[in-house]
C-alpha positions in Angstrom: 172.1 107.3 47.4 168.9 108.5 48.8 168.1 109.4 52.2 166.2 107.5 54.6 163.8 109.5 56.3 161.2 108.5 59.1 158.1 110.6 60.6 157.3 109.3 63.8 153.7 110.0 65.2 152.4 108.8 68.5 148.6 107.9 68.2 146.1 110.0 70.7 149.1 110.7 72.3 147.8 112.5 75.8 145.0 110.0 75.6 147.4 107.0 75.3 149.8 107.9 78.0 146.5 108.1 80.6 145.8 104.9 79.1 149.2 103.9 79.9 149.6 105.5 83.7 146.1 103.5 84.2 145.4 100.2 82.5 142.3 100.3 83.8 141.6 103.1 81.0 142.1 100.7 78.2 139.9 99.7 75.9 137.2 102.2 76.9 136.0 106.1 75.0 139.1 108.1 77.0 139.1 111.8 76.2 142.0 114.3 77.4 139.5 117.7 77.9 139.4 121.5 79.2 137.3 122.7 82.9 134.0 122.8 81.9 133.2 124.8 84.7 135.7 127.2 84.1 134.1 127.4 80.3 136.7 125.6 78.8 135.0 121.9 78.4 136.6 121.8 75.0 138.0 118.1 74.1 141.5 118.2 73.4 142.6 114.9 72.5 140.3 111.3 71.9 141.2 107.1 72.6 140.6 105.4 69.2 137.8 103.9 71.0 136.2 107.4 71.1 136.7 108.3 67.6 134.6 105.2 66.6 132.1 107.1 68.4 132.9 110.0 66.2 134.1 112.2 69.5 136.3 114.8 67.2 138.8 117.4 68.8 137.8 120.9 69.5 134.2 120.2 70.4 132.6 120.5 74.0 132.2 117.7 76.3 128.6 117.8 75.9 128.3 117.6 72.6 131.0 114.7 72.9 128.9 112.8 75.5 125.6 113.3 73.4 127.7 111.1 71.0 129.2 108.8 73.5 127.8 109.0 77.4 130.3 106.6 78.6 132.9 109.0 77.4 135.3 109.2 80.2 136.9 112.3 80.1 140.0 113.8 82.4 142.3 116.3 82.9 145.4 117.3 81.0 148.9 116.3 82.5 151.4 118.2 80.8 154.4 117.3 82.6 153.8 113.6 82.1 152.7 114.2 78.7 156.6 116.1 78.4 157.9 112.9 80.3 156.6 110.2 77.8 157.8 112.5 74.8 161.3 112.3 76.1 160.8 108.8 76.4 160.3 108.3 73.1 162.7 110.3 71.8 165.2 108.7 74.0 164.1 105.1 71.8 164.6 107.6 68.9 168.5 107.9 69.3 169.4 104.6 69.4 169.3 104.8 66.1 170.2 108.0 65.0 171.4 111.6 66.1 169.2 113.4 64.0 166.0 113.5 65.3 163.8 116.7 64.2 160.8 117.5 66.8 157.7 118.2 65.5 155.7 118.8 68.6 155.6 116.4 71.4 154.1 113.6 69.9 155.8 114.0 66.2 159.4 113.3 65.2 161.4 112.9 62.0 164.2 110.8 61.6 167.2 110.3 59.6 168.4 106.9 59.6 170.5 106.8 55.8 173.5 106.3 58.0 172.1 103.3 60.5 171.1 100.9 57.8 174.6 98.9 58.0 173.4 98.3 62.0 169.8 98.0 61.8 168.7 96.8 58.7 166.6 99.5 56.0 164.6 101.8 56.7 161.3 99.8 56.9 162.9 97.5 59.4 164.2 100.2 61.6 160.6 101.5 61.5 159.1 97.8 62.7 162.0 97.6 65.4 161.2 101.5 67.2 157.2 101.2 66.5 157.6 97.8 68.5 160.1 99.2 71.4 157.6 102.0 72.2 154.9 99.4 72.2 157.0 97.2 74.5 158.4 99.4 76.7 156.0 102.6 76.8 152.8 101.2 76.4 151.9 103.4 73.6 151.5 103.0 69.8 153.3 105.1 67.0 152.4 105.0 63.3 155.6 105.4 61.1 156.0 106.9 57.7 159.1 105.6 55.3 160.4 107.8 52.7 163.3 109.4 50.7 162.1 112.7 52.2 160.0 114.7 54.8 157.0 115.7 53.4 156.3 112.3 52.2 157.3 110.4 55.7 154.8 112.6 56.8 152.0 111.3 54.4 153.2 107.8 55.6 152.5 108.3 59.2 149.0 109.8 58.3 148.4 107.0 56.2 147.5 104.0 58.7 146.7 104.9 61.9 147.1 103.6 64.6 150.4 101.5 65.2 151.5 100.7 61.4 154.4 101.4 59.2 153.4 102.8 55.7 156.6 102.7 52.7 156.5 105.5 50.7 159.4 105.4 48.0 159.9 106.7 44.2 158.1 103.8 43.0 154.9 103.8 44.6 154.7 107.4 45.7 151.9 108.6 42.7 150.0 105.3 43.5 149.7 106.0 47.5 149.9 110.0 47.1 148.7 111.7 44.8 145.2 110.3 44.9 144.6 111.9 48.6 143.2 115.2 49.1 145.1 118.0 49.1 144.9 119.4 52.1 146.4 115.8 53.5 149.8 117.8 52.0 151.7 119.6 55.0 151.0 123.2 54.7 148.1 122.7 53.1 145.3 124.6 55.7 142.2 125.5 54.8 143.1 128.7 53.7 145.4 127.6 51.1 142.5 124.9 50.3 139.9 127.4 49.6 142.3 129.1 47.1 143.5 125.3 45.5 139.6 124.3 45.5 138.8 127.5 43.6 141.8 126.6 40.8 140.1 123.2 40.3 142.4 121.9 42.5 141.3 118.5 44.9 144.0 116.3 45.2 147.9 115.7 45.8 148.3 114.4 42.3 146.4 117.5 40.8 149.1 120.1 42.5 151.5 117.9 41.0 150.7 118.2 37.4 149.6 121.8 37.9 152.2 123.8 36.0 154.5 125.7 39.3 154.1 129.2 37.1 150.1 128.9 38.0 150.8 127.6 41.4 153.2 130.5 42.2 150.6 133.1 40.5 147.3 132.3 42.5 149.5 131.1 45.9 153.1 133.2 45.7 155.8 131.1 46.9 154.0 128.5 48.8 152.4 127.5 45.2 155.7 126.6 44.3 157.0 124.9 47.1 153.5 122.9 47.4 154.3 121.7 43.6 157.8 120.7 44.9 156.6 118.5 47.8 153.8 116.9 45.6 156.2 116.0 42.7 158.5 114.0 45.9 161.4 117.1 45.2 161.3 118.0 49.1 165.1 118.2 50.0 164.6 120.1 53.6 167.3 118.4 55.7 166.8 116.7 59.4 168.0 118.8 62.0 170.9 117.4 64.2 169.7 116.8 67.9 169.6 120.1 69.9 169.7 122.3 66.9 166.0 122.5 67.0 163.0 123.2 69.4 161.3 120.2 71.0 158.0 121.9 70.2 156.6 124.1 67.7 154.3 126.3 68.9 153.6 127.7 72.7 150.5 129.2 73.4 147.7 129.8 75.8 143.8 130.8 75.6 140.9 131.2 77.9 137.3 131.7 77.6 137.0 134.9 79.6 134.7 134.9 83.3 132.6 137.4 81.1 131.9 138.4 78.0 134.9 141.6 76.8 133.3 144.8 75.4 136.2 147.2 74.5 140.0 147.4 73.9 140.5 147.7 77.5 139.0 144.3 78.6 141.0 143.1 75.5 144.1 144.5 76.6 144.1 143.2 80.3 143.4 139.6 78.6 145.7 140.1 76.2 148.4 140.9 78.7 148.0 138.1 80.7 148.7 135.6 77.4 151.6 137.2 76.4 153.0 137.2 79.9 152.4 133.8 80.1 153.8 132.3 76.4 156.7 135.1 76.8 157.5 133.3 80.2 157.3 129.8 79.2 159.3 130.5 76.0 162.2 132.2 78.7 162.5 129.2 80.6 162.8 126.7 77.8 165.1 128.8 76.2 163.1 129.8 73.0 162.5 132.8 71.0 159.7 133.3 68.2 159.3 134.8 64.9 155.9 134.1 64.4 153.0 135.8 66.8 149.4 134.4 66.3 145.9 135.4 67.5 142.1 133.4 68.0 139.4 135.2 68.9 135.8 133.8 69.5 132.8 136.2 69.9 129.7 135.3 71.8 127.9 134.2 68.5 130.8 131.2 68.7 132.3 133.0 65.6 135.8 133.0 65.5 138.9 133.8 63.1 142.8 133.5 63.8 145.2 135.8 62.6 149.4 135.4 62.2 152.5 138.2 61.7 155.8 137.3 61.4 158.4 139.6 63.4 161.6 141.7 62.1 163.5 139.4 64.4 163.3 136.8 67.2 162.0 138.2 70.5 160.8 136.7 73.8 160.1 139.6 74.9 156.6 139.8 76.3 156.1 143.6 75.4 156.6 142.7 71.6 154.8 140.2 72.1 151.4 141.9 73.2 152.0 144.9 71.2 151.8 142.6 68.3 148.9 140.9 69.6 147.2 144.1 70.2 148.1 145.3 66.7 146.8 142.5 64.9 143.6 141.9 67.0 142.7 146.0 66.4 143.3 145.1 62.3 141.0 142.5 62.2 137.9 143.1 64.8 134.8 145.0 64.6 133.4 144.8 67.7 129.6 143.8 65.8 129.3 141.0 69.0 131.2 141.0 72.5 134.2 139.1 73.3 133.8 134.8 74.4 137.4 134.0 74.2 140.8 135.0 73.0 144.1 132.8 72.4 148.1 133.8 72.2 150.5 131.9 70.6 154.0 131.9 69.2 155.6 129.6 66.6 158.8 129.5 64.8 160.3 128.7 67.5 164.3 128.6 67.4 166.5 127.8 70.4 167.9 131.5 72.1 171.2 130.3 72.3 172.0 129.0 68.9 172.3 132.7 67.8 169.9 135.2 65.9 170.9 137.7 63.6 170.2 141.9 64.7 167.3 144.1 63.0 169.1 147.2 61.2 165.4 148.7 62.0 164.8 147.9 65.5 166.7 149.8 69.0 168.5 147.1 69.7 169.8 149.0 72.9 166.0 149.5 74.1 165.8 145.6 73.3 168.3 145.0 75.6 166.4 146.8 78.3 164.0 145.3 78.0 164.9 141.6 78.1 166.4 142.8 81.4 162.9 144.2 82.9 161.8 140.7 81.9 164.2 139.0 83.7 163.9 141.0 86.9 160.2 140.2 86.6 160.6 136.7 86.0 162.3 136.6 89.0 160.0 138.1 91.5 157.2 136.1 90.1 159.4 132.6 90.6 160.4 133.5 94.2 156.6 135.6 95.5 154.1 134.2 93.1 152.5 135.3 89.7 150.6 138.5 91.1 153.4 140.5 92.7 154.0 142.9 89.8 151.8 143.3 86.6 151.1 146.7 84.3 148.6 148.8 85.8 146.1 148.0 83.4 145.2 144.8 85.3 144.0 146.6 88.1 141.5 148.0 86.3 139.2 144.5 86.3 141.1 141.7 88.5 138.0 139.6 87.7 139.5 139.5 84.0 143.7 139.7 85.3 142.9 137.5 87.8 144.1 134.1 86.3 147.2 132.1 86.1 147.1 130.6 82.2 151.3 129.8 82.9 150.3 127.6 86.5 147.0 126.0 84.8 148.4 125.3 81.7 145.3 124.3 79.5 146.7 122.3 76.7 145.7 123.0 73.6 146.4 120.9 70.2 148.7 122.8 67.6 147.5 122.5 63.9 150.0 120.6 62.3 149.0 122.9 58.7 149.1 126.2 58.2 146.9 128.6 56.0 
């Protein structure tokens, strides 16, 4: 029998729940966006009404308004953006116990074992896309498959509040003629490399043979081939096995431009302290430690490296950040901005398995500084104990990234 699986997406999701907190919102260009005078007027999320005006994510408010003037634009909420995703998933689990997070607007589902109770899979689909609508005041689009990667495909489809089928019989109609990077996984790194194999679409991974794939890509050309020819058979985590979001992370456009490692590391000290201490409190640890830096020519380059083990521990953290920002930088142009970010995320409790090449003692240690620290910042504020290093230019240290909590959208693909 195969497996029903749904991918669950909620459309312009910060945008929609404003929309939703104020009707007076609907129907008009709404945009979710950074503090332009704090030099992050970056647009985070759009209303579908400002897409028609071709407002895209991750360009400034200016250059949005030059597109659309009427653009109303506000501030993020993330704890009411957190409160509408547990809504949601609340909908979620009255038909199912195994709901997968992707984020907080992203979910799969698998309902193979509801369909005596609610009908198939394309009717469970109508019956949650039109409770959320009903009793939220949001939209979701819905994807319907036999697997993940291809529910995925299905919510990207149609957007916004539709249900797209994809099953064994129509999948190389509807698939494989989109472009390849539509494929999860598929960034734009790995698309320069498929692009330069003669490579465009999902049907033309497909029918490449896995050998090349593998060659040119290592083992994401192989799993890519897999996911393309529907052979995805990556289960759907139980609720509570998994993270409720993917990635935490913080940037910030710096007061003034950065000039040397030390500016860097004071910067770079205050991310990590922030991710490391908002990981901590939902219980989360990372394997994954990413970097974004923009110079003050607006280039700008991210760079990943995955750990030896789970850590939240903010020392690994920044000494990671550190190493990879001193692998990859010149210093040809100053410093604009610089981001911090951790993914694969697992939940601390469910267990992780010891480094034979780590001091696991000196670990220990050290998650215990962290939680002494934690602690005096909870009870006398973020300031009351930081390295020395911070002293050196509070003009730089002197921000609270954890209390301002700029929300920035996650890729869904990676390179």
């Amino acid at each position: 029998m195969s497996r029903i699986i749904l991918h669950s997406d909620c459309n312009c999701f910060y945008a929609s729940v404003e929309c939703a907190l104020n009707p007076a919102l609907k129907g008009k260009p709404v945009a979710v966006s950074g503090n332009p005078e704090k030099r992050h007027g970056i647009i985070l999320t759009k209303s579908e009404e400002a897409k028609k005006f071709g407002v895209k994510t991750g360009e400034t408010i200016w250059q949005a308004k030059k597109k659309c003037p009427q653009l109303i634009t506000l501030p993020p909420n993330f704890s009411k953006y957190v409160e509408y995703s547990k809504r949601v998933k609340e909908i979620y689990y009255k038909y199912t116990d195994m709901v997968e997070s992707f984020g907080l607007d992203e979910a799969w589902l698998d309902v193979t074992g509801s369909t005596k109770l609610f009908g198939n899979g394309y009717e469970i689909a109508q019956q949650i896309r039109n409770r959320i609508k009903k009793e939220l005041d949001i939209t979701v689009s819905i994807g319907v498959s036999y697997n993940k990667i291809f529910a995925k495909l299905g919510s990207d489809y149609k957007k916004p509040d539709a249900v797209t089928l994809i099953n064994k019989s129509n999948y190389k109609h509807l698939v494989w003629s989109l472009p390849a990077e539509d494929l999860l996984y598929v960034g734009s790194a790995t698309k320069k490399k498929l692009n330069s194999l003669g490579i465009f679409t999902i049907g033309q991974i497909a029918n490449t043979p896995a050998d090349i794939l593998k060659k040119n890509l290592g083992k994401w050309g192989q799993m890519l081939h897999s996911f393309a020819n529907g052979n995805d058979t990556s289960t759907v985590a139980l609720y509570g096995e998994t993270s409720p979001v993917k990635s935490i992370g913080n940037s910030t456009t710096s007061p003034r431009d950065l000039k040397d490692i030390t500016d860097v590391k004071i910067i770079m000290g205050v991310l990590a302290d922030s991710v490391a201490r908002r990981m901590r409190e939902q219980g989360l640890s990372c394997m994954l430690v990413s970097i974004t830096v923009r110079d003050s020519k607006l280039y700008s380059f991210t760079r990943q490296k995955k750990l030896l083990s789970y850590t939240d521990i903010t020392s690994e953290i920044l000494n990671t950040a550190l190493a990879l920002f001193k692998e990859n930088y010149n210093w040809k142009n100053p410093i604009r901005s610089l981001g911090l970010s951790v993914n694969e995320l697992t939940c601390k409790d469910s267990g992780t398995q010891l480094s034979l090449f780590e001091d696991n003692k000196k670990r220990l240690r050290q998650e215990s500084l962290d939680k002494t620290t934690d602690a005096l910042k909870n009870r006398f504020g973020n300031f009351i104990i930081n390295p020395a290093v911070m002293l050196k230019d509070t003009t730089l240290s002197g921000f609270n990234p954890k209390a301002d909590h700029t929300i920035h959208p996650v890729a869904l693909k990676i390179g």
